[in-house]
N, C-alpha and C positions, 0 to 999 in steps of 0.2 A: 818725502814731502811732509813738512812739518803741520800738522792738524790744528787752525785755531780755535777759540773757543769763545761763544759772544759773551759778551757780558749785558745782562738785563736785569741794573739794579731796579727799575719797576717792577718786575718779574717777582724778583725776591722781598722786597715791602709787602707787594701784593698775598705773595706766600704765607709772611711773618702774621700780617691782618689777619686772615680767614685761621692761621690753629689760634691769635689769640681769640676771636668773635667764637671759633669752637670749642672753644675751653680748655682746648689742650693742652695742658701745662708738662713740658717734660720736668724730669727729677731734677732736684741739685746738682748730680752729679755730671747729669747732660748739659742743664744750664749753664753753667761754666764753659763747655765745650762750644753752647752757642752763642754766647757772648765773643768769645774772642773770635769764631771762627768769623762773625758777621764782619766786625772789623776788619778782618785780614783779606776777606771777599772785595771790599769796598777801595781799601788802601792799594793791594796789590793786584786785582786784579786777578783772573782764571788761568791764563796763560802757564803762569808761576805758577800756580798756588801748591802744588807738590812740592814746589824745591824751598818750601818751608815748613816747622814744625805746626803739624795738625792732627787730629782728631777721625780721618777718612781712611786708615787704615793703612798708613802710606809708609814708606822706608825711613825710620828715624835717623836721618842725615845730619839735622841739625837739632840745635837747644833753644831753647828761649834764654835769656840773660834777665834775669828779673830786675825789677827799676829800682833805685835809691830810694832809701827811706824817704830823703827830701823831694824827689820825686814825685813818688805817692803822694806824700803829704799836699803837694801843691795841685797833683790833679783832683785830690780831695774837697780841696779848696773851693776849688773853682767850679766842681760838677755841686755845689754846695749854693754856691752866689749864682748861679744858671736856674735853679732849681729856684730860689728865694724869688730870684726878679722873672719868673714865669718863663725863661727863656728853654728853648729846646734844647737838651743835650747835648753837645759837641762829642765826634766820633773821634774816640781817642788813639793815637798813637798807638800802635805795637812796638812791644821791647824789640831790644838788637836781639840776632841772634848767632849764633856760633856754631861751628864745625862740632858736631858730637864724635867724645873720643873716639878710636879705632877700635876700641874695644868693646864699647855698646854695642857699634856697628855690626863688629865681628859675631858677638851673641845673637845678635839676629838673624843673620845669617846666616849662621850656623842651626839654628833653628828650624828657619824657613826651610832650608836642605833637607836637613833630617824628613820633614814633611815630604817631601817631592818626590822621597824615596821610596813612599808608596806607591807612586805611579809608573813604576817600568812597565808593565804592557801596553803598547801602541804609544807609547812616550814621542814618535817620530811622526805627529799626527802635530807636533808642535810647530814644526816648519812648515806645514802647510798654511800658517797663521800670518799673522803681520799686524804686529804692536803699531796702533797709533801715535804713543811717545804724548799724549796729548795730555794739555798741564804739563810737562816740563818731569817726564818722572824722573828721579834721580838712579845710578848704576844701570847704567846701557852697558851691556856686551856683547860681542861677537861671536855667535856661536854659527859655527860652519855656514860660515858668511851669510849667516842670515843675523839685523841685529833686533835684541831685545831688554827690555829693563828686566830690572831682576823681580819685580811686582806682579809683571805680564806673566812670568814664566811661575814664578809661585803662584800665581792664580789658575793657569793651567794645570798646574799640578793638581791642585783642589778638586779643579771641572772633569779630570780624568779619573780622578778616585772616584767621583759621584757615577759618571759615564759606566764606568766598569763594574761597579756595582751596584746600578738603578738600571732598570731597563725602562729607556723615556721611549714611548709611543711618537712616530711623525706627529707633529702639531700639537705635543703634552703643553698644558698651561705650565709655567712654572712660575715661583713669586718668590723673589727676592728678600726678606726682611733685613732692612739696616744694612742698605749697600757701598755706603761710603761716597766714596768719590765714581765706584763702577768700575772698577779692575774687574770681579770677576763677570762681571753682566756682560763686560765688552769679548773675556774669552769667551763665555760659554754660546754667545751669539756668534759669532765669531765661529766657533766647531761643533754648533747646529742651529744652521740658519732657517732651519726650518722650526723651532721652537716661538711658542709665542710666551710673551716675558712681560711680570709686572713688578716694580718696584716699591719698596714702602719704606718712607723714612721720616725723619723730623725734619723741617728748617733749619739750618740752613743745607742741612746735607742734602734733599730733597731738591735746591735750587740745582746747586753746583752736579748733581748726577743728570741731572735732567739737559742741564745745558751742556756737560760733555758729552753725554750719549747722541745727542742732538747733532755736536759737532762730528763725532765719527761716523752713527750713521742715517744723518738726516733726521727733519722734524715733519710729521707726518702732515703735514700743510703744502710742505715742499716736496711731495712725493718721497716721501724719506721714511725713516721704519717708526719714530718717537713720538707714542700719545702724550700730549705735553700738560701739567698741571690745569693748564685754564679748560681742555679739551675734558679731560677728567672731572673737574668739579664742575661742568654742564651735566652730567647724565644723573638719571635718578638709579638706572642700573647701571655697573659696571660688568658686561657681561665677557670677559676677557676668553673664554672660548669663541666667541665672533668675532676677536679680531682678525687681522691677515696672518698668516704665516711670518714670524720673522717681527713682528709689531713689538715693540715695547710701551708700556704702560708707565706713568708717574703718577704715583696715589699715595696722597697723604693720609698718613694714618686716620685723620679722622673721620675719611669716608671709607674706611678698608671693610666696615659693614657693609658696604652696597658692593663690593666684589662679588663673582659668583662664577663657576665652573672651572675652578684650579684643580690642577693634579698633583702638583709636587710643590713644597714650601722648603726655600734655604732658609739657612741663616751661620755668618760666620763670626762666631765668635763676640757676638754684640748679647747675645740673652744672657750672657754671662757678668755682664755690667749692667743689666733690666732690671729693678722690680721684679718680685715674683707675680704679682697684680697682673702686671704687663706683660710678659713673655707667655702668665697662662691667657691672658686674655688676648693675642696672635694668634695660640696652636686652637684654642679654642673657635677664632672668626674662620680660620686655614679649613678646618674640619664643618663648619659648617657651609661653607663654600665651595664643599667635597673634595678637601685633599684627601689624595690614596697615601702619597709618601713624602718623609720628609728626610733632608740629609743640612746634619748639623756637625760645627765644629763648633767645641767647646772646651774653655779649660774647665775641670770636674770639680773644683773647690769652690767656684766664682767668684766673683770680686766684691767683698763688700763687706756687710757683719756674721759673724759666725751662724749666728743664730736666723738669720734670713738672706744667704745669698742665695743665688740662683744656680744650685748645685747641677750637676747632670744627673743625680739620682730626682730631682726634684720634675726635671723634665722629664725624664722618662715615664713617671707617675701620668704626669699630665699627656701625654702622649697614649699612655697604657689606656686614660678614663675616656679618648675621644677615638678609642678601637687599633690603634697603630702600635705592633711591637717592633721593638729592635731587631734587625736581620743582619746588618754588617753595624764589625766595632773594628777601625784601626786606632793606635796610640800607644800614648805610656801606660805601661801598666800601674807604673807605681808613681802618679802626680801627685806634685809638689804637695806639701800640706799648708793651712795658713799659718802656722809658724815659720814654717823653712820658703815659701813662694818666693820666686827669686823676679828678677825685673823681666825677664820676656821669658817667660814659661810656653810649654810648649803643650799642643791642644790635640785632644780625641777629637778621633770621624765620625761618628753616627749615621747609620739609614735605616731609617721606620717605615714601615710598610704596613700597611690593612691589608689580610688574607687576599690572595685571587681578584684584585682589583685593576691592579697594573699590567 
C-alpha cells in the first residue's frame, strides 16, 4: 500500500516565520540548501520529493541541469523589477533534471554496502520490518520477497550498529539531530517501538520530517505516534521523558533549550557540514538535558575550511568536556584527507557513553 503524504504549505510559512521571528539564521552553506529545497516542496509536492535531487540524505539518483546564462540573466531581471515596484517574490522554477551517471550511483553504493557490513549480527531482524516507500524512495529491491529501498536498508544498517553496541533501556529518550527526510527515525521506530524519539532540525527539513513521520505513523491528534511542531512550540517545557512510549517529537532548533530528560543523542553525518558554534552548542544542550550516550556517524576531515571544519577529533573534545568518552569506533582507518576527499567518502561510527549511566 503506497503511504501518502499531506502537504501543508501553511504548516511550512508558519515554520519558515517562527526561526526567522527566532533569529535563527542557518549558515550559507545550509541556506542554499533551504532555498531550493522550499521551491521543490512547493512545485512538486511530498509525494515525489525523494525521486529528485535534495539535500535530506536521499539516494543521488539524479542531477540538477544548471539554467543558461540567459536564463539567469532573465530571472535576475525580473526578481529585480518585483523588488523595485514592491511586489512579492515569484517562486521560481526548478532547473530540469537528469539521470545521474551509473557510476556516481555505483560509488554510493558501494559505499553504503561497505557500511551495512558492520551489521551482521541479527541482520535478519530486518525482515521483520516494512519500508513505507513513502516520498517515492528511489532503488526498491527484492529481497527474499520481502521489498525494500536501498535507503531503508542502509538506515537499518546504521540503527543495528547503534543497537548492538548501545544498550537502549525500554522507553530510552533518544533525539535525533538533523534527520533529513526520517529514514532513520522511521527504521529505528520501527525495530523499537518502544523508544520515545525527538527530532531537530532546520526548515524546511523540519516540515517535510514531520509530515512524513505523520504520514507513516500517525499525528498524535489522530491518535497517531507524531508531536507535530505547532504541539511543540505550545509548551514552556518539553519534557520528552512524559511522553508515551513510541511518541515522536518535532522540535525546532530554536526551542531545543526547553528539551529535557534525554538519554541518547544521534546524529548522522550532518555535524560534519555544522559550524563548530553549532554542533558544540547541540552536544552541549544534549548534556544538559542529561544525555548519557551519543552514537555518531562522521566523516573525520569534515567538510569545509581546513582551519575550522568540524573534525571528529573536534567532537570528541567536545564530548570529552560534557563527561562522555568514546566506547565503540567502527570505519576507515585511514580517511580521505582534504587534499585527496573524493565525492561520497565514506564515514566512521562513534558511541559515547558517560561511566555507569546507561
Amino acid at each position: 500500500m503506497t503511504v501518502h503524504i499531506t502537504k501543508d504549505e501553511e504548516l511550512l510559512d508558519e515554520m519558515i516565520k517562527a526561526q526567522t521571528e527566532a533569529g535563527y539564521m542557518p549558515s550559507s552553506h545550509w541556506k542554499s540548501y533551504e532555498d531550493v529545497n522550499i521551491i521543490m516542496m512547493k512545485r512538486v509536492g511530498l509525494d515525489e520529493i525523494l525521486s529528485f535531487p535534495n539535500s535530506f540524505g536521499n539516494f543521488p539518483s539524479k542531477v540538477w541541469i544548471p539554467a543558461s546564462f540567459i536564463k539567469r540573466a532573465v530571472r535576475f531581471a525580473a526578481k529585480k523589477i518585483r523588488t523595485t515596484l514592491g511586489m512579492k517574490p515569484a517562486l521560481l522554477k526548478l532547473p530540469s533534471v537528469a539521470a545521474e551517471s551509473i557510476e556516481v550511483q555505483m560509488r554510493y553504493m558501494m559505499v553504503c554496502l561497505c557500511e551495512a557490513l558492520y551489521n551482521v549480527p541479527n541482520g535478519n531482524k530486518l525482515f521483520e520490518l516494512h519500508d513505507s516507500f513513502a516520498g517515492s524512495t528511489p532503488e526498491i529491491h527484492v529481497i527474499d520477497n520481502n521489498k525494500f529501498s536501498f535507503q531503508f536498508v542502509y538506515y537499518f544498517s546504521r540503527a543495528l550498529w547503534m543497537i548492538n553496541n548501545l544498550t537502549l533501556p525500554h522507553g530510552a529518550v533518544v533525539v535525533e539531530i538533523g534527520p533529513g527526510y526520517g529514514g532513520f527515525t522511521e527504521v529505528l521506530r520501527k525495530l523499537r517501538p518502544d523508544l520515545r524519539i525527538g527530532v531537530v532540525d532546520i526548515v524546511p527539513q523540519l516540515y517535510l520530517v514531520e509530515q512524513r513521520l505523520s504520514a507513516i505513523f500517525g499525528n498524535k491528534d489522530s491518535q497517531g505516534a507524531v508531536l507535530g511542531f505547532r504541539n511543540i512550540s505550545s509548551m514552556d517545557e518539553i519534557k520528552l521523558d512524559q511522553m508515551d512510549e513510541g511518541d515522536i517529537a518535532i522540535i525546532p532548533p530554536w526551542l531545543f533549550a526547553r528539551a529535557s530528560g534525554i538519554s541518547v543523542g544521534i546524529n548522522h553525518a550532518s555535524m560534519q557540514e555544522m559550524d563548530r558554534s553549532v554542533a558544540k552548542q547541540y552536544i552541549d544542550h544534549l548534556a544538559n538535558a542529561g544525555m548519557k550516550a551519543f552514537y555518531l556517524v562522521h566523516y573525520a576531515p569534515g567538510i569545509g575550511s581546513m582551519d575550522n571544519a568540524t573534525t571528529s577529533e573536534f567532537l570528541i573534545d567536545c564530548f570529552k568536556e560534557n563527561g562522555l568518552k568514546m566506547k565503540h569506533f567502527s570505519g576507515f582507518e585511514n580517511p580521505d584527507s582534504f587534499a585527496t576527499r573524493s565525492e561520497h567518502h565514506g564515514h566512521d561510527h562513534f558511541i559515547f557513553e558517560r561511566d555507569g549511566t546507561l
